[in-house]
MIMI-926432 format. One record per residue (C-alpha): x, y negated, z. Coordinates in Angstrom, 2 decimals, m for minus. Layout:
<lumlo c1="X" c2="Y" c3="Z"/>
...
END
This chain:
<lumlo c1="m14.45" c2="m3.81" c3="m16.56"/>
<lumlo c1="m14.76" c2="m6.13" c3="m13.93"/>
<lumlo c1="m17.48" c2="m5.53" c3="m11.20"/>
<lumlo c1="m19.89" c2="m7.88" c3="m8.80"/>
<lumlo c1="m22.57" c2="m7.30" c3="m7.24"/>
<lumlo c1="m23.34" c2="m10.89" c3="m7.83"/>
<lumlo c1="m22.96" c2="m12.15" c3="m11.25"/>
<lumlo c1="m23.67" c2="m15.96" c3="m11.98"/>
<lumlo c1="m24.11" c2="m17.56" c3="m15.97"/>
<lumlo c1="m23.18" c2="m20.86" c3="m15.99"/>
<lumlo c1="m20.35" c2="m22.83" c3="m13.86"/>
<lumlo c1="m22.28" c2="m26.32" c3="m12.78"/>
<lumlo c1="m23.78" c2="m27.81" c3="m9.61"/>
<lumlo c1="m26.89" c2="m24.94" c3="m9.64"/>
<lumlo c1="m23.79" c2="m21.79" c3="m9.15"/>
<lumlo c1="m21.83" c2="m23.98" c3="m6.79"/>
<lumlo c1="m25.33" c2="m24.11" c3="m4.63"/>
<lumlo c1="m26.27" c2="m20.33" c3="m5.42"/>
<lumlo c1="m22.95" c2="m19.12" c3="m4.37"/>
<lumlo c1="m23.15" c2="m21.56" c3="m1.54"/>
<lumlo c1="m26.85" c2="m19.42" c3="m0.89"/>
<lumlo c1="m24.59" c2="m16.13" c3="m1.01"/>
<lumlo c1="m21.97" c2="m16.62" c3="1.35"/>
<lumlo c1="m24.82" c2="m17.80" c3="3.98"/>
<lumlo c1="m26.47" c2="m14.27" c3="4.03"/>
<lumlo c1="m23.32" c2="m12.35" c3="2.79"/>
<lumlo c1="m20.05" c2="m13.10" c3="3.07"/>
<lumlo c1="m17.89" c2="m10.42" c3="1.88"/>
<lumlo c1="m19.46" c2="m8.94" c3="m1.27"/>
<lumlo c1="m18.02" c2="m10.06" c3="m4.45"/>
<lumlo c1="m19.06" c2="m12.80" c3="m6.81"/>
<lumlo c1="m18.01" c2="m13.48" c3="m10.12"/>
<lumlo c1="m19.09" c2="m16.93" c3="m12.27"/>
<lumlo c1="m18.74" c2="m17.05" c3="m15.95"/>
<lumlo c1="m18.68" c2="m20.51" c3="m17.05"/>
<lumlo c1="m18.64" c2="m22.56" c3="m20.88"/>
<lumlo c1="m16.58" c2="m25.20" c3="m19.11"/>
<lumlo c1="m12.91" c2="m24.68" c3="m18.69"/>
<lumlo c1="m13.20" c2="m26.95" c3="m15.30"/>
<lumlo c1="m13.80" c2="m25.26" c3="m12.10"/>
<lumlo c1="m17.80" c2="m26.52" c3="m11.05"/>
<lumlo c1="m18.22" c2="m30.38" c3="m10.32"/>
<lumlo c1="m20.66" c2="m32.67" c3="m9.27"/>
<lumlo c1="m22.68" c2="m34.39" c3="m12.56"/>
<lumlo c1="m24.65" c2="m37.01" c3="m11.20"/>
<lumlo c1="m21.14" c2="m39.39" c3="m10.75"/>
<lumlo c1="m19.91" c2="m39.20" c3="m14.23"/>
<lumlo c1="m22.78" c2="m41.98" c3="m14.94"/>
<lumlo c1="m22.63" c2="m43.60" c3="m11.48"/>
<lumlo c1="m19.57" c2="m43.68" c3="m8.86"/>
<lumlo c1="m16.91" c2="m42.68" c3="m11.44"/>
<lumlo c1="m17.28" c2="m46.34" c3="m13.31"/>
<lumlo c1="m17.58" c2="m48.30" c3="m9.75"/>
<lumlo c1="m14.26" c2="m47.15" c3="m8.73"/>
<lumlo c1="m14.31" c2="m43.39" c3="m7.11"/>
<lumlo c1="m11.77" c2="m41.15" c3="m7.97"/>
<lumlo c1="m12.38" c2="m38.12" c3="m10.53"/>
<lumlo c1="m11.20" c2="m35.43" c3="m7.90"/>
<lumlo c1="m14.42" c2="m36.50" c3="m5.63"/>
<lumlo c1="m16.67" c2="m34.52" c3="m8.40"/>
<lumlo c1="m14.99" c2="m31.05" c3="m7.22"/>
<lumlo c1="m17.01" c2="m29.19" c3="m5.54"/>
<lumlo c1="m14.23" c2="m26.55" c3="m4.08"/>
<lumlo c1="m16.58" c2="m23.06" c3="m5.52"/>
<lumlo c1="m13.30" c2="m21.01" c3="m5.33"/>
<lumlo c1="m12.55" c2="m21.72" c3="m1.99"/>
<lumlo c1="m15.36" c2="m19.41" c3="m0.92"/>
<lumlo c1="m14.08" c2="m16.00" c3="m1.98"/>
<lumlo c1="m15.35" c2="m15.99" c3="m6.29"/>
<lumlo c1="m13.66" c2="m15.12" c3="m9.08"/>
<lumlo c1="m14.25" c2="m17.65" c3="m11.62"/>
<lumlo c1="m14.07" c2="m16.97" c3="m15.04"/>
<lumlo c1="m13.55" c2="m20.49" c3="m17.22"/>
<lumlo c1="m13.71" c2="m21.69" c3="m20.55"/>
<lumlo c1="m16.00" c2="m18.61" c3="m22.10"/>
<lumlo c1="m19.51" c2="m17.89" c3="m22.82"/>
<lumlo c1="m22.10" c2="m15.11" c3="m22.41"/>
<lumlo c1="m23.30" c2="m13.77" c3="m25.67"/>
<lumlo c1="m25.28" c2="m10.29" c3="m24.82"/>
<lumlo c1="m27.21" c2="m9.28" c3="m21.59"/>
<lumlo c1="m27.67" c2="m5.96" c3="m21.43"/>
<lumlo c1="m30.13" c2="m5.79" c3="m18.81"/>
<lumlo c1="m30.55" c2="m1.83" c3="m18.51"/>
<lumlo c1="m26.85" c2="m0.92" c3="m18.40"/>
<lumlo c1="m26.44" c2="m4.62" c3="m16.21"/>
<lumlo c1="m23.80" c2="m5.79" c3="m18.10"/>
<lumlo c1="m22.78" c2="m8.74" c3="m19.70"/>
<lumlo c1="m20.75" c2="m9.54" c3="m22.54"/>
<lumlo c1="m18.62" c2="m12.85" c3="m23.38"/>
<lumlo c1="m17.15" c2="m14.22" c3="m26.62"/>
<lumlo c1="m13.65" c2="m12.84" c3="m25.04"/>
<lumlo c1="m15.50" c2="m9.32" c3="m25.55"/>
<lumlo c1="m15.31" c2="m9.31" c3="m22.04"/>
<lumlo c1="m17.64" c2="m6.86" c3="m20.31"/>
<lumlo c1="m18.86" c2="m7.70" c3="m16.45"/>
<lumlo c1="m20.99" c2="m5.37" c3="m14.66"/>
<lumlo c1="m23.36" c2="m6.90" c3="m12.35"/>
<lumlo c1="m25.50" c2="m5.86" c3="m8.66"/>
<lumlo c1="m28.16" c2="m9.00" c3="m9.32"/>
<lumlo c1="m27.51" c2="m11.63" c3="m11.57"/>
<lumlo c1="m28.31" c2="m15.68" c3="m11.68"/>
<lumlo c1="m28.80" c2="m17.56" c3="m15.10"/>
<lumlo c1="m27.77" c2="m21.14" c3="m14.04"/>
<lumlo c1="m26.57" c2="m21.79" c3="m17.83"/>
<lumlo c1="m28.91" c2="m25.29" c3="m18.04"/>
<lumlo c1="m29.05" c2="m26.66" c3="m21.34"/>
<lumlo c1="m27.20" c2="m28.16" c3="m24.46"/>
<lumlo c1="m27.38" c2="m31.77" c3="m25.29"/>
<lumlo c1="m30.07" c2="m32.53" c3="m28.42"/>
<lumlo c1="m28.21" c2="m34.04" c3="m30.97"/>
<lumlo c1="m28.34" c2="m36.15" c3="m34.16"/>
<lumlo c1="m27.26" c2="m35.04" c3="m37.63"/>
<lumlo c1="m24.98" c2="m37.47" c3="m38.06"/>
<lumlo c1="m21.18" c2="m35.94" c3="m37.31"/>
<lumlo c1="m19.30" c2="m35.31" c3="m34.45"/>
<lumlo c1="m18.01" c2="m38.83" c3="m33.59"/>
<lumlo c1="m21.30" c2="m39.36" c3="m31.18"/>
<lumlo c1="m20.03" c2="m38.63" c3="m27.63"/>
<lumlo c1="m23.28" c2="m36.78" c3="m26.49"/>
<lumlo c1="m22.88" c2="m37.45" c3="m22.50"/>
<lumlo c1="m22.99" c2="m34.82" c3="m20.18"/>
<lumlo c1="m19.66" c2="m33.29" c3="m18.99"/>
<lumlo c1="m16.50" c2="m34.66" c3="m17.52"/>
<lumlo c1="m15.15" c2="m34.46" c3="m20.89"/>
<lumlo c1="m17.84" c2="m36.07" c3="m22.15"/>
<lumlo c1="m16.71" c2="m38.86" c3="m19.47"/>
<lumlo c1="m12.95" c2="m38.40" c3="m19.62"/>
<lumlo c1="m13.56" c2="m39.02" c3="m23.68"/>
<lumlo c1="m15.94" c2="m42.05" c3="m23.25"/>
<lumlo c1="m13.46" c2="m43.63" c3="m20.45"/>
<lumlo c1="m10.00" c2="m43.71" c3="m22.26"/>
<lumlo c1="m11.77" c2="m44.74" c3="m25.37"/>
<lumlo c1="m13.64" c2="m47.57" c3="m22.67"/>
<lumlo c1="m10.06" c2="m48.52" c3="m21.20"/>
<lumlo c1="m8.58" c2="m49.22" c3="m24.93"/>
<lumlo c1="m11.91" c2="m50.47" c3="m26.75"/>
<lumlo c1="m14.84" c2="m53.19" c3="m26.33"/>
<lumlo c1="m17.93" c2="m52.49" c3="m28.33"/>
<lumlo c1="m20.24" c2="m49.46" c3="m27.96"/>
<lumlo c1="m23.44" c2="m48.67" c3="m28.98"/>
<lumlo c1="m26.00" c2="m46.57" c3="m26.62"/>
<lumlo c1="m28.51" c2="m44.49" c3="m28.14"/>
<lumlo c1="m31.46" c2="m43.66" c3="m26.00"/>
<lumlo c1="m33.03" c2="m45.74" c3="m23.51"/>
<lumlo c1="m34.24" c2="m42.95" c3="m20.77"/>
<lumlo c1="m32.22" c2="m41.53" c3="m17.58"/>
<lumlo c1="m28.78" c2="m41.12" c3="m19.35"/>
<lumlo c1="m29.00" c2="m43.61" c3="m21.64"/>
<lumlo c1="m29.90" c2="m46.62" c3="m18.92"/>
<lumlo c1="m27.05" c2="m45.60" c3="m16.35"/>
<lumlo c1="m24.47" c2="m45.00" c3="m19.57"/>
<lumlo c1="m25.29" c2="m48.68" c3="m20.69"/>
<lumlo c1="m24.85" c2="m50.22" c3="m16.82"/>
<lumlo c1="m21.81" c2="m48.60" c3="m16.10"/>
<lumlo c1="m20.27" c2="m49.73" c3="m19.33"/>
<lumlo c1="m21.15" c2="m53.36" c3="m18.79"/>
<lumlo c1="m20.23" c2="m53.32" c3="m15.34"/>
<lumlo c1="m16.82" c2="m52.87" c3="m16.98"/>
<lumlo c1="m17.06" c2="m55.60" c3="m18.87"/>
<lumlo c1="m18.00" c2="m53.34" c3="m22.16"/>
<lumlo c1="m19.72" c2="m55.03" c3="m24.85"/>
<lumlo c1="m23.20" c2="m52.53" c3="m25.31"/>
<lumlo c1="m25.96" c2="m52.46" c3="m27.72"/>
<lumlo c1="m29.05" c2="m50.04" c3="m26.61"/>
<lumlo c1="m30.91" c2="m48.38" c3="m29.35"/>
<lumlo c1="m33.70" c2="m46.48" c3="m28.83"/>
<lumlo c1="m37.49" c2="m45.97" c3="m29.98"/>
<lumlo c1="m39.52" c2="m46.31" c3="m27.35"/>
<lumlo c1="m41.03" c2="m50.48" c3="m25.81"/>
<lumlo c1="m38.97" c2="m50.41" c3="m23.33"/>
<lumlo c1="m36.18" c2="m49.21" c3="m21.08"/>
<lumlo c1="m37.46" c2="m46.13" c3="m19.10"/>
<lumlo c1="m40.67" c2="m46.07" c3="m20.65"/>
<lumlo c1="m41.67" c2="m42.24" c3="m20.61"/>
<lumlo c1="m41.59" c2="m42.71" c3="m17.00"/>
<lumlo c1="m42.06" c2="m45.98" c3="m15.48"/>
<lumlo c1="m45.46" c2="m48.31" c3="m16.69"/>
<lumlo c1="m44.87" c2="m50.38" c3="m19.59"/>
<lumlo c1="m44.60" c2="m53.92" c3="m17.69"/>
<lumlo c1="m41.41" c2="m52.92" c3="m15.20"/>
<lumlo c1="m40.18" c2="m50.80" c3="m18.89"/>
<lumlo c1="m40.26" c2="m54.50" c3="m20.38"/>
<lumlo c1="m39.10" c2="m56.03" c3="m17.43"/>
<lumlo c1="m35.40" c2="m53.62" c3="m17.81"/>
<lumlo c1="m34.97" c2="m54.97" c3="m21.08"/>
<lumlo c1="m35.01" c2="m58.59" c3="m20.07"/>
<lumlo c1="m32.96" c2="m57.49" c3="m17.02"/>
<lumlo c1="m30.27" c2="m55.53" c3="m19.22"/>
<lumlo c1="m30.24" c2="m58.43" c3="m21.32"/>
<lumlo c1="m29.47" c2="m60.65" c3="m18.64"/>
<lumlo c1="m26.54" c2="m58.67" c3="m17.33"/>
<lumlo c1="m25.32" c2="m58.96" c3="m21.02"/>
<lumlo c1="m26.59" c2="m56.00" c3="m22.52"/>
<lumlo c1="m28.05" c2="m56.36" c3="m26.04"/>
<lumlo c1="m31.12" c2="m53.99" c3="m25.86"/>
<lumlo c1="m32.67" c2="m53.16" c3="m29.46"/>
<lumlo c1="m36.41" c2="m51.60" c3="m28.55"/>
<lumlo c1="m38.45" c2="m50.07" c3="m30.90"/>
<lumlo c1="m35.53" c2="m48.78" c3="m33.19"/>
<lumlo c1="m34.76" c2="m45.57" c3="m34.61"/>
<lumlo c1="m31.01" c2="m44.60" c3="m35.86"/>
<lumlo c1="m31.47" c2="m44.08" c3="m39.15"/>
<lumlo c1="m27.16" c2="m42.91" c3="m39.51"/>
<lumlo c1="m24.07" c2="m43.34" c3="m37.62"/>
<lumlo c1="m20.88" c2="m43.35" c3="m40.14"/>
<lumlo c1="m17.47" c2="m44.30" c3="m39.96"/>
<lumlo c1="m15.59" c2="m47.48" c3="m41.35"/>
<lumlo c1="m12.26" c2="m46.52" c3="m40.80"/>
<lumlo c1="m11.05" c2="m47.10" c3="m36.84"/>
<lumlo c1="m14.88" c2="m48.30" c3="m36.17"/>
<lumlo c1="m18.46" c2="m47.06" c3="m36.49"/>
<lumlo c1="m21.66" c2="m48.41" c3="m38.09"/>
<lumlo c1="m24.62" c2="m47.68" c3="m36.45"/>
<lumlo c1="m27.41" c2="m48.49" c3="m39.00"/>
<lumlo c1="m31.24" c2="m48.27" c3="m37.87"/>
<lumlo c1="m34.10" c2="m48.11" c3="m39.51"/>
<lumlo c1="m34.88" c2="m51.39" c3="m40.01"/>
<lumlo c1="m31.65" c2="m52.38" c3="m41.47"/>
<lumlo c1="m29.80" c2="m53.38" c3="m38.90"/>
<lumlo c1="m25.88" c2="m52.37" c3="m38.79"/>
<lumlo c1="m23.75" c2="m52.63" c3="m35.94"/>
<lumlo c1="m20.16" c2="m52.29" c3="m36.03"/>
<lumlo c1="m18.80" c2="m50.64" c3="m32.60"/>
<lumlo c1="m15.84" c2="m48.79" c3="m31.41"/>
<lumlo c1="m17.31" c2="m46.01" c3="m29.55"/>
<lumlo c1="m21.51" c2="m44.45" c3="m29.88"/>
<lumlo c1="m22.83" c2="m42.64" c3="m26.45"/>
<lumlo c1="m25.73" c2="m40.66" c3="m26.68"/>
<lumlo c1="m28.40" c2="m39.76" c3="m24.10"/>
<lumlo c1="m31.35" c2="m37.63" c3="m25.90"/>
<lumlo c1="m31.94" c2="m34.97" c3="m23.08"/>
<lumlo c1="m31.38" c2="m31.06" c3="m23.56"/>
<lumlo c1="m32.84" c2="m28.12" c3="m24.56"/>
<lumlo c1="m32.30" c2="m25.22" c3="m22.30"/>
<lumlo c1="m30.46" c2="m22.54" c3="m23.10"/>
<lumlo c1="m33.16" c2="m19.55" c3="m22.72"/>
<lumlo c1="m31.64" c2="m17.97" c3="m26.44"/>
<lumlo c1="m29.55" c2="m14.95" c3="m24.05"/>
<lumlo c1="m32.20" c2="m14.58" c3="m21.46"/>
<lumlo c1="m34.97" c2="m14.44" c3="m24.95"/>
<lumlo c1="m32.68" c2="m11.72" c3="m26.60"/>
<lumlo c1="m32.46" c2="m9.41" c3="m23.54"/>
<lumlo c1="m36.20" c2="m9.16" c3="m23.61"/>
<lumlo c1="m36.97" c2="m11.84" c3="m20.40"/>
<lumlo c1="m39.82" c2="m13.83" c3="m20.18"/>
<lumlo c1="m39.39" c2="m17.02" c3="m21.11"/>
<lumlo c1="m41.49" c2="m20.41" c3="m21.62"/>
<lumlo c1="m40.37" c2="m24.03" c3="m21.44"/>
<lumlo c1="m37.68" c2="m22.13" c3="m19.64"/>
<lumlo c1="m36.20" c2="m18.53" c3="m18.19"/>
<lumlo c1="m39.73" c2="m17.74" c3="m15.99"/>
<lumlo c1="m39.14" c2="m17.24" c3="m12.28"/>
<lumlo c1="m41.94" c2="m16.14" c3="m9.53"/>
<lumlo c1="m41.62" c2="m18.01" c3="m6.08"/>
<lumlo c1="m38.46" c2="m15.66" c3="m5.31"/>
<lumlo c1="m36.68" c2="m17.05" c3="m8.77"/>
<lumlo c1="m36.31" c2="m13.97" c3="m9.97"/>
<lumlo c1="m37.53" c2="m13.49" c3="m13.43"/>
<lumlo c1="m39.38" c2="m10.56" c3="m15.03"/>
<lumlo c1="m36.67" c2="m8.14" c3="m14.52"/>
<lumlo c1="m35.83" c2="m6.93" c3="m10.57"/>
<lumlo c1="m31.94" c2="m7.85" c3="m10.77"/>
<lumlo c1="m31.84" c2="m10.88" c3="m12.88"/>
<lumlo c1="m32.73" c2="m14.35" c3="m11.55"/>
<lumlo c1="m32.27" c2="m17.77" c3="m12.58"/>
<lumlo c1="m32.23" c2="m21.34" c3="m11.39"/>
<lumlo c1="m31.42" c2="m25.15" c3="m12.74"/>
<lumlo c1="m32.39" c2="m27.17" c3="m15.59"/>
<lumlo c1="m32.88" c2="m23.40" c3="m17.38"/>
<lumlo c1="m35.46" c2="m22.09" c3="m15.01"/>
<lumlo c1="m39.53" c2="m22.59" c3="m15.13"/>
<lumlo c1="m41.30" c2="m21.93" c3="m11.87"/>
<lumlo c1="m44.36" c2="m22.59" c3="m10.22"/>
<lumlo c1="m44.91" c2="m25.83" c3="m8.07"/>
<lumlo c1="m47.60" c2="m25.46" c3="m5.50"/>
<lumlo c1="m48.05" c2="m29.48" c3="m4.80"/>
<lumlo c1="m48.62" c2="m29.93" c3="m8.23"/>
<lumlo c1="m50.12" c2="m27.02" c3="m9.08"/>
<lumlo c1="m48.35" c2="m26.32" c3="m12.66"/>
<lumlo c1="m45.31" c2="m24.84" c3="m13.77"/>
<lumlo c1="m42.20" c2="m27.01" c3="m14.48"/>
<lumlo c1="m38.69" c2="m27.46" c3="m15.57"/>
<lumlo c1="m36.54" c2="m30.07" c3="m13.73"/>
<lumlo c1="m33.10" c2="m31.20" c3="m15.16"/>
<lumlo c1="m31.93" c2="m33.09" c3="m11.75"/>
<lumlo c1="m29.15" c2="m32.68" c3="m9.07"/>
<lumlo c1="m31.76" c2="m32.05" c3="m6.24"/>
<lumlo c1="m33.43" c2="m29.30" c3="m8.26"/>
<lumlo c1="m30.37" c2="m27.70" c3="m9.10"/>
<lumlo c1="m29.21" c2="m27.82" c3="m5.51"/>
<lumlo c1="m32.36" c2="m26.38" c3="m3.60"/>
<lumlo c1="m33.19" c2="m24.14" c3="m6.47"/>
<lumlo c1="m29.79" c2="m22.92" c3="m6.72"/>
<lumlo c1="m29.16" c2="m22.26" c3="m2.93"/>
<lumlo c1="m32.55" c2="m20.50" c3="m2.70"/>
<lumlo c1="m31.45" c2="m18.20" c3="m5.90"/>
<lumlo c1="m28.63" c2="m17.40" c3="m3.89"/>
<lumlo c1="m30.12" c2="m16.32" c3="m0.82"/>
<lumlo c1="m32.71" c2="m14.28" c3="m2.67"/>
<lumlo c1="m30.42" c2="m12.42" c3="m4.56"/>
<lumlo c1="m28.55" c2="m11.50" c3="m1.15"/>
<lumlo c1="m31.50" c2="m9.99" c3="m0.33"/>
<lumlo c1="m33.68" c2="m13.33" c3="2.29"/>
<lumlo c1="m37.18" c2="m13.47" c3="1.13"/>
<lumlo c1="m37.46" c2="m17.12" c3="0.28"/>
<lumlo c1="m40.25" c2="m18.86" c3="m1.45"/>
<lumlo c1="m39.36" c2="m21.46" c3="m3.65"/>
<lumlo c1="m42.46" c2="m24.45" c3="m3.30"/>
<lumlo c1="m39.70" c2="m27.37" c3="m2.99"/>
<lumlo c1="m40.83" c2="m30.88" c3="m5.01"/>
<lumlo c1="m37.58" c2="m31.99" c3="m6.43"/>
<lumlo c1="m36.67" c2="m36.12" c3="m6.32"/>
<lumlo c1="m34.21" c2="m37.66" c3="m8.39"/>
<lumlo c1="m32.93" c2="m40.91" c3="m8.64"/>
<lumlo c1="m30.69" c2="m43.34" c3="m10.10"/>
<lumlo c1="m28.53" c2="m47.06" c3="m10.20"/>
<lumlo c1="m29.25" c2="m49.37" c3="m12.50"/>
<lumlo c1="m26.83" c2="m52.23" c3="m12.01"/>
<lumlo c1="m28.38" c2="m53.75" c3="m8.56"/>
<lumlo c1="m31.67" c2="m51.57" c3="m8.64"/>
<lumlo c1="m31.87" c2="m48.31" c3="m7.32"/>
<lumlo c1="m34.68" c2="m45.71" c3="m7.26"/>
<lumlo c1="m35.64" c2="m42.20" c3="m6.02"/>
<lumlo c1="m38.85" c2="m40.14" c3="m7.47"/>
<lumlo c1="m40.60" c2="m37.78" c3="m6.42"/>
<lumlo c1="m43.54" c2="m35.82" c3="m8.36"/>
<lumlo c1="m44.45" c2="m36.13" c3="m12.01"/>
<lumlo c1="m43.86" c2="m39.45" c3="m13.38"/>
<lumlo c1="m46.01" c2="m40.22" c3="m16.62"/>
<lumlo c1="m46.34" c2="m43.24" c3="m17.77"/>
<lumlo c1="m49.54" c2="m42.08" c3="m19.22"/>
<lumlo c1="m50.70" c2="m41.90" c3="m15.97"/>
<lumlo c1="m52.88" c2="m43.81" c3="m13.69"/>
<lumlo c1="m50.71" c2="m46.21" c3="m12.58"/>
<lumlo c1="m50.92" c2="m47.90" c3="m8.71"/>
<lumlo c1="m48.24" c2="m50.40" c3="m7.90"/>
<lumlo c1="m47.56" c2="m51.89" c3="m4.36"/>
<lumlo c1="m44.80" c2="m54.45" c3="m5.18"/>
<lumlo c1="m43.27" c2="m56.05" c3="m2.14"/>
<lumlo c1="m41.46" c2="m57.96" c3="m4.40"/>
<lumlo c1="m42.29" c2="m58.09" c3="m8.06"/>
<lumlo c1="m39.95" c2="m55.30" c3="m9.90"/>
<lumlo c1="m37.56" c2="m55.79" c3="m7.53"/>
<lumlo c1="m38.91" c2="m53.74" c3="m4.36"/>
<lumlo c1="m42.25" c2="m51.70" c3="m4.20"/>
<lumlo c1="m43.71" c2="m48.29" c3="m4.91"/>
<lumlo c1="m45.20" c2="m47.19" c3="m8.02"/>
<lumlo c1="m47.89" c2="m44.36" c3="m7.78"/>
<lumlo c1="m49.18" c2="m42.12" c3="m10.07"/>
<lumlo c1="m52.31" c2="m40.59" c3="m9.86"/>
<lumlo c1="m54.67" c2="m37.80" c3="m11.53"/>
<lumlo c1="m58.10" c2="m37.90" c3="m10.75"/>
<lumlo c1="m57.74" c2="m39.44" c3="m7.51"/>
<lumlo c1="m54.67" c2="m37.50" c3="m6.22"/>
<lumlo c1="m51.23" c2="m38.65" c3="m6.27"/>
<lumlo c1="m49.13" c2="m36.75" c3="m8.77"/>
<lumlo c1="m45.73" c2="m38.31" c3="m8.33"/>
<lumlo c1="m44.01" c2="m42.10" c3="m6.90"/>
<lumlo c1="m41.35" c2="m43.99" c3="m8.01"/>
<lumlo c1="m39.40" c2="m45.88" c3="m5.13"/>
<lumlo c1="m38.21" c2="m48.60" c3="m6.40"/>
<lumlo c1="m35.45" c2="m49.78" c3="m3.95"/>
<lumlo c1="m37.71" c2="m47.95" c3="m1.23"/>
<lumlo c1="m35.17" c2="m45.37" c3="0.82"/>
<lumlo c1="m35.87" c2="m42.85" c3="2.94"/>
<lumlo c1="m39.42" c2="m42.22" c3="2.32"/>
<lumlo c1="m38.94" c2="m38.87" c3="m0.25"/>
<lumlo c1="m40.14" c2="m36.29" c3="2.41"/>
<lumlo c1="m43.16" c2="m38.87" c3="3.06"/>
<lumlo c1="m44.14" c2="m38.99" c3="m0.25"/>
<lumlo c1="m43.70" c2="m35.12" c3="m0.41"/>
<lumlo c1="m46.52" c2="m35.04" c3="1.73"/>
<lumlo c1="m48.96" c2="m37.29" c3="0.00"/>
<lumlo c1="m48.68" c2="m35.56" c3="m2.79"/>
<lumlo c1="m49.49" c2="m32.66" c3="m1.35"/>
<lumlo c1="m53.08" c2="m33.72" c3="m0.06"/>
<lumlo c1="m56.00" c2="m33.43" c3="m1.79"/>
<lumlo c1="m57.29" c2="m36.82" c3="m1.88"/>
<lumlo c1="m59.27" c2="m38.54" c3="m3.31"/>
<lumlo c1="m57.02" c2="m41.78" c3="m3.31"/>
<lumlo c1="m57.86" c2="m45.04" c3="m4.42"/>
<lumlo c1="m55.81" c2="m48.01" c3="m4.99"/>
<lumlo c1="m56.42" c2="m49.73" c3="m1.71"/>
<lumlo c1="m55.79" c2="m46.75" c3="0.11"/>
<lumlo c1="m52.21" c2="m46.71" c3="m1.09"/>
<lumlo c1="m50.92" c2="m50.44" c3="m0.49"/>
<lumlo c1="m49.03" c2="m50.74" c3="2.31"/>
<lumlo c1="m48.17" c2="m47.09" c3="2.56"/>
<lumlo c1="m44.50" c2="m47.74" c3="2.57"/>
END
């Protein structure tokens, strides 16, 4: 049986940054990763962004094995055992553990309509969609949020033929205020991107060495290739079964260890406790899984850490950029200081008078800044925001 005293689920960017966490407070101890993959861990966020303007797939590697771990590829966990500390994979493979990380994020929600959707989240998921990009033209792109926007540039900006389909007004619209959602579709559309708002998928069937995507209105488009971007779902199922406590994710206190002493967890499966905001969240970005996942690490050598970090994210879209910080609703109250209409400004949004999140909207270097406003108490009002940054 093999043995670690440090035990990590899950083989993405969060266990590259918790093992990363280990090594700083121990460095000899051993560490074992047990991964669904069958790639070593890799950077995501570049499979939608530098990987289509010209950067080479070996930049994603993140080098985990270099640092003393014993990684264990292609295979998944199917029982904790939390009393004996043991897990088992679908190898029936038993690992003993010391303290052990769930970094095992989430599966991709997807449609019932066959496997011939390419459901974009791994580098296989990008490996797939590029060679069937380098021999084909037209491709359809359901969803219209974070994956769903960056899949669509990065495909036109090689000169790919894309339809967007997806139900919400406008491009981004969960997030950013319905007049700069509207103003993305008339952007897309002027860098050649037909963008169907408003539209469900109604099926998605084959026609021989094509696809027809049919929505609900009646519409049928004939492509060679469908990329979907619907979010996850975390996968809390084998933390749920061993008896952990578990919400909109695997529940962690400020040390990210969950209910049990010796079993902690981090990334897009974890739910902690943001002071700032004062609520308890989930956050499916490379920032989160980085700080979150380095902190996990360091706990579970045994440094008393206290997770209160805001994550940002951010993202390309063609020639815009962004970075967020906060909770971004478009429900929200809504304060925008455009420098330049849609094209440079910050967007606040607010909750009785205090400022819940901002999107920088090719604004850099003002994350930690914004950090801090959100942080105070307020009251805010609009005036007392422009000019800011």
């Amino acid at each position: 049986m093999p043995q670690y005293e440090y035990l990590i689920l899950g083989g993405g960017m969060t266990a590259d940054a918790a093992v990363h966490g280990i090594r700083e407070v121990d460095r000899t101890s051993e560490i074992g990763v047990i991964a669904a993959e069958p790639h070593a861990p890799y950077a995501r966020p570049p499979l939608s962004k530098a990987l289509w303007k010209g950067a080479k797939p070996e930049s994603v590697q993140l080098g985990t094995a270099d640092l003393g771990v014993e990684l264990h590829l292609g295979r998944n966990a199917l029982e904790l055992d939390t009393r004996g500390r043991r897990v088992t994979d679908d190898q029936r493979t038993t690992y003993a553990y010391g303290k052990l990380l769930l970094a095992n994020g989430g599966t991709p929600r997807r449609l019932p309509f066959g496997d011939s959707i390419i459901y974009f989240r791994t580098v296989d998921d990008y490996q797939r969609l590029r060679s069937l990009a380098d021999q084909k033209r037209r491709f359809a792109v359901i969803g219209g949020g974070f994956i769903g926007s960056e899949v669509a540039a990065a495909l036109a900006m090689n000169q790919r033929q894309v339809t967007m389909v997806f139900p919400d007004a406008g491009i981004g619209s969960r997030i950013f205020p319905l007049d700069l959602a509207e103003f993305l579709n008339s952007y897309y559309r002027e860098k050649g991107v037909e963008v169907l708002a408003g539209e469900h998928v109604a099926a998605v069937e084959a026609r021989g060495v094509e696809t027809a995507v049919i929505t609900q209105s009646g519409r049928e488009l004939m492509v060679d290739g469908v990329v979907a971007g619907l979010g996850i779902e975390p996968n809390v199922a084998l933390a749920k079964a061993a008896g952990l406590r578990v919400g909109a994710g695997v529940v962690v206190d400020e040390s990210l260890r969950t209910n049990d002493p010796h079993v902690f967890a981090a990334g897009d499966v974890a739910e902690f406790f943001n002071p700032a905001l004062g609520k308890w969240m989930r956050v499916e970005h490379e920032d989160n899984a980085n700080t979150m996942g380095r902190m996990a690490g360091r706990s579970m050598a045994g440094q008393a850490v206290r997770y209160d970090h805001l994550p940002s994210f951010y993202s390309d879209l063609f020639d815009l950029g962004y970075e967020a910080v906060g909770e971004l609703d478009s429900r929200a109250e809504v304060v925008a200081d455009w420098k330049e209409r849609f094209r440079e400004g910050v967007v606040y949004y607010l909750h009785d008078g205090r400022v819940r999140g901002a999107l920088l909207w090719n604004v850099w270097g003002k994350v930690d800044a914004v950090r801090e406003l959100i942080a105070k108490p307020g009251p805010f009002r609009s005036e007392d925001l422009k000019g800011l940054f």
